[in-house]
C-alpha positions in Angstrom: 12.0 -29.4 14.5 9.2 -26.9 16.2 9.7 -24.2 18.2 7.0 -22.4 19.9 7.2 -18.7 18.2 7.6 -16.6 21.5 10.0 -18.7 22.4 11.8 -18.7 18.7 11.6 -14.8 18.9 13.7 -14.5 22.3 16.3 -17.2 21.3 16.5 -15.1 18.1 17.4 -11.9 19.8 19.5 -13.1 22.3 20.9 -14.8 19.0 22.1 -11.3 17.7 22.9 -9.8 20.8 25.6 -12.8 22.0 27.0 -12.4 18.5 26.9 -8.9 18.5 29.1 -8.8 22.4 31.5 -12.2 21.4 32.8 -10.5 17.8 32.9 -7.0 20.0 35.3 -8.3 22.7 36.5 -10.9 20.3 37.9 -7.8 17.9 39.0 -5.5 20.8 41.3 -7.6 22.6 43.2 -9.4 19.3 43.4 -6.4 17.5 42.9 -3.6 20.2 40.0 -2.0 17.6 36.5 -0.7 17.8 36.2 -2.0 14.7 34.2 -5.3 15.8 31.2 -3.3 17.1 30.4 -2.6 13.6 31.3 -6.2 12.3 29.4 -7.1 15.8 26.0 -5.3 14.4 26.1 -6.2 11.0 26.8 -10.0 11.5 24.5 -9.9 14.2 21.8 -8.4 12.1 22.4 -11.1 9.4 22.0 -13.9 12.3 18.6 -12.8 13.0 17.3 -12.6 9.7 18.8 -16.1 8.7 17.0 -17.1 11.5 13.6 -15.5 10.6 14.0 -16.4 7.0 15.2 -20.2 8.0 12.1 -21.1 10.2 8.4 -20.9 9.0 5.9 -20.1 10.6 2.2 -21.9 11.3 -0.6 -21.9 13.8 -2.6 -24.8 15.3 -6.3 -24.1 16.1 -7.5 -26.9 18.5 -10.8 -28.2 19.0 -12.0 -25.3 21.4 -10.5 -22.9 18.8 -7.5 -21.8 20.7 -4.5 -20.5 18.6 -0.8 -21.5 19.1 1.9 -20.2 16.9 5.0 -21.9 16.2 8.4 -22.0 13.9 9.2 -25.0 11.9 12.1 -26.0 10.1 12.6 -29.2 7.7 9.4 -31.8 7.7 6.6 -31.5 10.3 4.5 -34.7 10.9 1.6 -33.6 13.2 -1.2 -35.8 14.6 -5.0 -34.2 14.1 -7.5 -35.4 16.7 -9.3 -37.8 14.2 -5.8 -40.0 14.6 -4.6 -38.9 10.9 -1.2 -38.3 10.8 -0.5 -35.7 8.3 3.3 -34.9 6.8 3.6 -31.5 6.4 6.5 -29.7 4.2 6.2 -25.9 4.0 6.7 -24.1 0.8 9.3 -20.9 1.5 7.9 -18.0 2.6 3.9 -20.0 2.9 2.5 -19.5 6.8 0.8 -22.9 7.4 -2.6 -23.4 9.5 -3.4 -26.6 11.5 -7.2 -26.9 11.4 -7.6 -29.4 14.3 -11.0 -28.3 15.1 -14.2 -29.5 13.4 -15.2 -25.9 11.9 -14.3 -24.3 8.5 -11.8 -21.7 8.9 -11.6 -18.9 6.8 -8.9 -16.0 6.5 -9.6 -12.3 5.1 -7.2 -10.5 4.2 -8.7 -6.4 5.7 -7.2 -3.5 3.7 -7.4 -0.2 5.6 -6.6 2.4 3.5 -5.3 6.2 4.9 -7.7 8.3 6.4 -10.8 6.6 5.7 -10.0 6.3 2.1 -12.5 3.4 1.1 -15.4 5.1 3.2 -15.7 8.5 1.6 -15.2 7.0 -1.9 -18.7 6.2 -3.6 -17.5 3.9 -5.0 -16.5 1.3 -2.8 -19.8 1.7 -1.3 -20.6 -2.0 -2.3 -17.5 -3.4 -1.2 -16.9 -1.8 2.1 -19.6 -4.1 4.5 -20.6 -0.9 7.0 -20.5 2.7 5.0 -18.6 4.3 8.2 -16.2 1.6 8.0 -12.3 2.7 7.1 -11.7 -1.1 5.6 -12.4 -3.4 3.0 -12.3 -7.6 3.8 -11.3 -9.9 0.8 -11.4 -13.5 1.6 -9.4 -13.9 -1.7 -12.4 -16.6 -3.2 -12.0 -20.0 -2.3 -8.9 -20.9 -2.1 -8.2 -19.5 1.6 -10.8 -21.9 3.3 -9.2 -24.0 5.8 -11.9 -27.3 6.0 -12.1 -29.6 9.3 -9.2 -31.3 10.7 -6.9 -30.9 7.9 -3.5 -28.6 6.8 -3.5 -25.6 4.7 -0.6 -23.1 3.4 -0.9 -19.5 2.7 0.6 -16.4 1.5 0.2 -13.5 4.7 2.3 -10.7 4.3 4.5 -10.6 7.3 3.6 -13.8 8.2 1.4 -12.6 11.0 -2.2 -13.4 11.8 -3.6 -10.4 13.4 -7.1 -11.3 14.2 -8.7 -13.8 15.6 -12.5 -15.8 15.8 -14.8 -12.8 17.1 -12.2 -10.1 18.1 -13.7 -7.1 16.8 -11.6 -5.6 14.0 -10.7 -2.0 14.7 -12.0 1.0 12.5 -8.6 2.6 11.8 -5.3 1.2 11.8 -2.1 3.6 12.4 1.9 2.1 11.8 4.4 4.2 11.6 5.9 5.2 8.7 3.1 3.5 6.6 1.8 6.2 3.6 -0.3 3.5 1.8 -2.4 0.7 2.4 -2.2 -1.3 5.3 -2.8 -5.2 5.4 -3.8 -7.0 8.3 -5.3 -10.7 8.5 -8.0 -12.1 10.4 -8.7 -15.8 11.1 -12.3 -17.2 12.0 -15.3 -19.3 11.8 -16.9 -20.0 7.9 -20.7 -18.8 8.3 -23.5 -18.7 5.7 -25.6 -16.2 5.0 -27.7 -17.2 7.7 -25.2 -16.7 10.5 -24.7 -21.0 10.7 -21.1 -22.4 11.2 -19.8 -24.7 8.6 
């Protein structure tokens, strides 16, 4: 089954919230007790995560390099442009990319660190591409190459693609309550050295 993932995330909070109102009134009016607003929040809050945890997630990049996300749960059979049919089964907790265009996709994985740690430290000088940048991209070797028209599965904290094709990547990244590194992934065209798309 596939779900389109804005879609998935609504359905999932209404989820919790109809749980969290039906045990509330449920509770109050058999037993005459408060008590099933707090069974309403915690089984509520176990109903989205099931849901989050039940359903993976994957991305389809078309020909004209547009990005769709979506849920999936159970087998996905999914027809790429050159007519193959491909049978895809996800591995738990693997985010799966649909390369249905006829480019090599790559993902890095950027690590800012706090406060412009990897630019005033000498030595990540050779790592960091710009000196002035507050980030380091890994494209973790080979292994995270997407090739033409084909299906790949890979580990992304959170699940989440962050950036896409030629979106610039900012210079500093701020979450809340984060003290340490923070990773954020960014999907896009394979290029030589030369600048040439693969």
């Amino acid at each position: 089954m596939i779900v389109n993932h804005t879609f998935f995330v609504t359905f999932s909070i209404i989820f919790g919230i109809l749980i969290f109102l039906g045990l509330s009134i449920f509770v109050k009016k058999k037993f005459n007790s408060y008590y099933g607003v707090l069974f309403g929040i915690i089984l509520s809050g176990f109903g989205f995560a099931a849901l989050q945890v039940s359903f993976n997630k994957f991305y389809v990049i078309d020909a004209e390099l547009h990005v769709s996300a979506y849920r999936c749960i159970g087998q996905l059979e999914y027809k790429l442009d050159n007519q193959e049919v491909v049978s895809i089964e996800f591995p738990r907790q693997k985010t799966g990319i649909i390369n249905n265009s006829n480019q090599t996709l790559i993902v890095e994985k950027i690590t800012y660190g706090p406060k412009g740690y990897y630019r005033n430290r000498p030595e990540f000088k050779e790592l960091v591409n710009k000196i002035d940048s507050n980030y380091l991209r890994d494209t973790f070797e080979y292994n995270n190459q997407i090739p033409p028209l084909s299906f790949r599965t890979l580990d992304i904290k959170k699940h989440t693609i962050d950036f896409f094709f030629d979106q610039p990547l900012p210079e500093t990244i701020d979450e809340y309550g984060s003290y340490g590194n923070i990773y954020k992934y960014w999907l896009r065209v394979l290029k030589d050295s030369l600048g040439n798309r693969h």
